[in-house]
N, C-alpha and C positions, 0 to 999 in steps of 0.2 A: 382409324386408330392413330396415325401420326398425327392429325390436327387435336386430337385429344392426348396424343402425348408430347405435344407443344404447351398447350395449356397447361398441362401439370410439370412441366419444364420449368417454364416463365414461374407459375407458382411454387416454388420450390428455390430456384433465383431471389423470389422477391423474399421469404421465408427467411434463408440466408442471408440477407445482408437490410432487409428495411422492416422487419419486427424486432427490433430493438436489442439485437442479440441475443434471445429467447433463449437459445441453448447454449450459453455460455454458464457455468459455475461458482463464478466467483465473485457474485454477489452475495457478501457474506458479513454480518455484524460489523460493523465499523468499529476498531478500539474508542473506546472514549476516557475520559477522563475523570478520574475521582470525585466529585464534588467535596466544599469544602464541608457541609454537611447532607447526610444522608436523608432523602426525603423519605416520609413513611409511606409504605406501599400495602394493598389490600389485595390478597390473591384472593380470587373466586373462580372454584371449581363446582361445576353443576353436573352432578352424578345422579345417572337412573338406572339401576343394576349394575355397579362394578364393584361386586366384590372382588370377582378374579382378577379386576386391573387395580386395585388400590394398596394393595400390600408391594406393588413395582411401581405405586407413581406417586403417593400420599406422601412416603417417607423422606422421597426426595424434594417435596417442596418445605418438609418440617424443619429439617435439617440442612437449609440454603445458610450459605456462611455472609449477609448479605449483614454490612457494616451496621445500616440504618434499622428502623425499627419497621415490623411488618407481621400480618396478622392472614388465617389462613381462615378463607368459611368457604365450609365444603354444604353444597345446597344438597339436599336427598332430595331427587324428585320422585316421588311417589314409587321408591323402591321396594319390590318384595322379596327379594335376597338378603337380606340384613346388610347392606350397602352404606346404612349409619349407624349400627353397632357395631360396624367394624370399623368404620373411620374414626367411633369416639377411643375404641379399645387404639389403635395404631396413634391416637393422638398420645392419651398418655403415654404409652412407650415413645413416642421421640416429639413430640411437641408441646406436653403440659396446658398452659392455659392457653398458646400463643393459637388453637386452632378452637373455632366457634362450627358446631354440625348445627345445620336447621331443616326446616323444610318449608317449602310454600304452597302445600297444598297445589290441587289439580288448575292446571291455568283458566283462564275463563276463554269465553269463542273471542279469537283474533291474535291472539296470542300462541306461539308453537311454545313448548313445553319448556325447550331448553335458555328459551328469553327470558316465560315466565322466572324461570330457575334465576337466569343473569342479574335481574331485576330486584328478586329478592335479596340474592348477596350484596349488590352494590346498593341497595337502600341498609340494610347492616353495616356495613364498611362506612358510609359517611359519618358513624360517631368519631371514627377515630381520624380523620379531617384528612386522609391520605391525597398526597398528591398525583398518587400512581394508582395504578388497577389492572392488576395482572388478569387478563383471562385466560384461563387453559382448562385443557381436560381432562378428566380420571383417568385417561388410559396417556396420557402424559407423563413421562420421567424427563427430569430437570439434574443435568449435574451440578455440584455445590455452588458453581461460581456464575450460574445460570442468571439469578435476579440482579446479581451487582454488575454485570455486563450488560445485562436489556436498560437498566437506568443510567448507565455510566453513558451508555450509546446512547439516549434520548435528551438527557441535559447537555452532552456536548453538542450536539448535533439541533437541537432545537426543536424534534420532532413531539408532535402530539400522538401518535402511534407507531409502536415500534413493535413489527409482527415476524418472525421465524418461522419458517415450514418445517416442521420435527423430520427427522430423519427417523421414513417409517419402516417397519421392519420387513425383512426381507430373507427370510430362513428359508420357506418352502418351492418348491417347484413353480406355484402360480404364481405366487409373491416375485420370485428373481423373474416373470415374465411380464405382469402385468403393473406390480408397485412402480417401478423406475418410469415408465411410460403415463403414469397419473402426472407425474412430477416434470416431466415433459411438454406434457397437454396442458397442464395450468400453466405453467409457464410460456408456452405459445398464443397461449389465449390472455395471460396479463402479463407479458415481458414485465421484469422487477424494476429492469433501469426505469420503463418509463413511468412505473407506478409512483416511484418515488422523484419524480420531477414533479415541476410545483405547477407548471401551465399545462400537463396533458390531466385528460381523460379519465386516464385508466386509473383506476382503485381496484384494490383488494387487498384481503387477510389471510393468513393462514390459523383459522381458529381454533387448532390445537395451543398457539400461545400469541398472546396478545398485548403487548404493554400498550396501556391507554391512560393519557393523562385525563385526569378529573374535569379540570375546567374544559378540556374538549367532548368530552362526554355531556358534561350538562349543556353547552353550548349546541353541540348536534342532537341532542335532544336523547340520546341514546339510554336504555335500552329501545323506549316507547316509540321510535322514529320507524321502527322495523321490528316491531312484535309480531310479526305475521310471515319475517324472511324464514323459508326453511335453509338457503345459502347465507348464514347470519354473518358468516365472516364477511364477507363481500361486500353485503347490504353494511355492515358496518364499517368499513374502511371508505365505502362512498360518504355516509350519512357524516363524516369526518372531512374528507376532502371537502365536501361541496360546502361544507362552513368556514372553507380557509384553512384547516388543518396540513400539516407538513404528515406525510406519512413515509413509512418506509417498510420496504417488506425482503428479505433474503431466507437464503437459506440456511439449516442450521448444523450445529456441531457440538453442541452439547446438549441438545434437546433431543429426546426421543419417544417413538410412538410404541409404547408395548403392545399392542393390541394387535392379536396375531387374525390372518385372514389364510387360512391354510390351505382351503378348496375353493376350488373356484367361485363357487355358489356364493362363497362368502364375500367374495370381491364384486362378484355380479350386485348382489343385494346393496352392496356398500354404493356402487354406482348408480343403479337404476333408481335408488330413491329419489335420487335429484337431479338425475340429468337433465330430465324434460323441464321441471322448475328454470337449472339454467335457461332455457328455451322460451323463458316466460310462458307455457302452457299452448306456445304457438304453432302449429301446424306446418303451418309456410315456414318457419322458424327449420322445424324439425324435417320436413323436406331438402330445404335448404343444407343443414348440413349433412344430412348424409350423403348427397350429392356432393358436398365439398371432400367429405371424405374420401370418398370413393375416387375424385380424381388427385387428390392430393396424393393418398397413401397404395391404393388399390390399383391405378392405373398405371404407374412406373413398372412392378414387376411382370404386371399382364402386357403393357407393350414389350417388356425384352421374351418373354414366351412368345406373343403375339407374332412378333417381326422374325425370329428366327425358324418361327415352326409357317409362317408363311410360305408358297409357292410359287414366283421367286420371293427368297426373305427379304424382308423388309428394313434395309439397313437402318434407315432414318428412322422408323419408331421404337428397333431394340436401340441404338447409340440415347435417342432421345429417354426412352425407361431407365436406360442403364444410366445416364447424368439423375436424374430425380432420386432413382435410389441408393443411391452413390451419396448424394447431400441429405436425403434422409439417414442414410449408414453414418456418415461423419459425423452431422451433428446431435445424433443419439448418444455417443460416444462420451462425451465428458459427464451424463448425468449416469451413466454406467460405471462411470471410474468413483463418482461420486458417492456410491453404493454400495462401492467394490466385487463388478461383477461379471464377470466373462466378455468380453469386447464382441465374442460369437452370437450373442444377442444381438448385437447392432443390426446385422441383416433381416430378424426376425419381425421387426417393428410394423412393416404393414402387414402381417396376420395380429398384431395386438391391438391395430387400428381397428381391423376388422369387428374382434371381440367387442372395442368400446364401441364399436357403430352397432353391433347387436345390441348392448346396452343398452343405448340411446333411445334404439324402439320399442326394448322391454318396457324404460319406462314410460313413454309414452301411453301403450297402450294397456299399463295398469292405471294409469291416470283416467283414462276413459272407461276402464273398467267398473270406474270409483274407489280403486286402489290407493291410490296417490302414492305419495313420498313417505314409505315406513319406515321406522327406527325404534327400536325401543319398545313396542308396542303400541305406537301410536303411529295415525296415518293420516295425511296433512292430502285432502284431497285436490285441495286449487287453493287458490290465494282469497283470503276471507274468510273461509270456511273453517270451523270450530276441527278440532284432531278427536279423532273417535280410534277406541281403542280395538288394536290390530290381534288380538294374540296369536295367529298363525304368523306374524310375522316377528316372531320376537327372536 
């Protein structure tokens, strides 16, 4: 137990101070600057079932006090709840002509559903020659001053992609347990400083809201580069970097995710669709981290149990659990404040690890079920593979 709670010592050390400040906060919109004219911007929302999220997130894009001109198409992907007779009814009440509903028909094989959906908007949006291309989602709410800050921050700054993590919501008992630690874990796995440096690696999106300019779009070849990503944001902030694109990604404060996850199950489901995708479908992948989990997050509080319920105890391996979980406690701390949420959380973090490592293998092994990555009623069973529809899992 001590040489294993050395290892998770040293990793927890290195977490702290050489992943790029992973759990710092204030990575957050950069002011920018007015331009001297406003570019026109093409919002495209790809909606499959949100009637419940469209009267909280529709309105708020209708109604952006955004100087320039700018045009809203909401794609219906093969909705059966009246998903675009509500969007056309919520258009006339606050949007008039400025919102186009379409729909694009079922994708074909190699395409996931919600590209397909991408694809269609922004082949619509190039009549009106926009510079910009908002992507975001139905369960998306934008405060008024949301679009004229995402472009004010990409013309000053230079950026081809300019992406916000929505601040998602957090009402219920699971949510204040498990949402803040989502927001954590991405950010552990793409620190923001380094994504938005121009010589590293790391990309990514947070694909609830997306500012993407045009000619880096057509440049990266996007949507077509990654019609088959079920982690589209991801695949999209790479297929951007790797053409020379400046990206940039923080977190947000005037964006938010209304789309409530109240029970667990609903959080599990939101996870397990895609974890193992993250894992590329790999085995050794998915081996690999639960083992990293395990001594990252699981073995700090088991060695101070371990070393004090010892005969004689075990000084070195409780001092050594109690430092790991001590820097995990600390650095949980600020996406807790960020939330506004009980700091008594912060201890609680490796039993929420634990949950997402149960995820991780849930989804695995609906993958191999032939399950795959469900949403919507669609399930994306491996990479290439056409989406056949799920309705147990809707």
């Amino acid at each position: 137990m001590v040489w294993i709670a050395v290892v998770s010592a040293a990793a927890w050390g290195w977490l702290l101070l050489g992943q790029g400040f992973f759990w710092r906060t204030d990575v957050r919109l950069p002011p920018g600057r007015a331009p001297h004219v406003w570019p026109p911007v093409a919002v495209v929302v790809p909606a499959r079932d949100e009637a419940g999220m469209l009267p909280l997130s529709l309105p708020s894009l209708l109604t952006q006090d955004y100087p320039g001109p700018f045009e809203v198409f909401l794609v219906d992907d093969g909705s059966t709840d009246g998903t675009g007779a509500l969007a056309r009814e919520l258009g006339e009440r606050y949007g008039g002509p400025r919102l186009t509903v379409t729909s694009p028909g079922e994708p074909p094989d190699g395409w996931t559903g919600k590209l397909w959906a991408v694809r269609h908007g922004m082949r619509l949006a190039r009549g009106g020659a926009p510079r910009y291309l908002l992507l975001t989602d139905a369960d998306i709410a934008h405060e008024p001053g949301s679009l004229r800050e995402l472009v004010a921050a990409a013309e000053t700054g230079g950026h081809d992609l300019v992406s916000l993590m929505a601040r998602l919501r957090v009402a219920s008992a699971w949510e204040r347990l498990v949402v803040p630690a989502f927001v954590y874990f991405f950010a552990q796995l793409y620190p923001f400083r380094r994504v938005r440096r121009s010589g590293s690696r790391t990309a990514a999106a947070a694909g609830g809201c997306v500012l993407l300019r045009s000619a880096a779009a057509e440049r990266a070849g996007v949507p077509e580069v990654i019609r088959h990503a079920v982690i589209d944001d991801v695949s999209l902030a790479r297929a951007v970097k790797s053409t020379g694109g400046r990206i940039w990604l923080g977190l947000a404060d005037r964006v938010h995710s209304v789309r409530p996850y109240p029970r667990l199950g609903d959080l599990w489901r939101m996870v397990a669709r895609s974890a193992y995708c993250q894992l590329r479908y790999q085995p050794l992948l998915l081996v690999g981290t639960v083992a990293g989990l395990v001594v990252v997050y699981l073995v700090p509080p088991m060695a101070v149990v371990a070393g004090l319920w010892a005969r004689p105890p075990s000084v070195a391996a409780a001092l050594l659990g109690a430092f790991g979980w001590l820097v995990m406690t600390v650095t949980y701390v600020p996406v807790l404040r960020y939330y506004r949420q009980s700091l008594w959380l912060a201890p609680t973090l490796p039993f929420t690890a634990l949950l997402y490592l149960l995820m991780t293998v849930d989804s695995a092994v609906r993958h191999h079920r032939g399950r795959g990555a469900a949403w919507k009623g669609r399930t994306y069973a491996g990479p290439g593979r056409a989406p056949r529809v799920a309705p147990e899992e809707r």
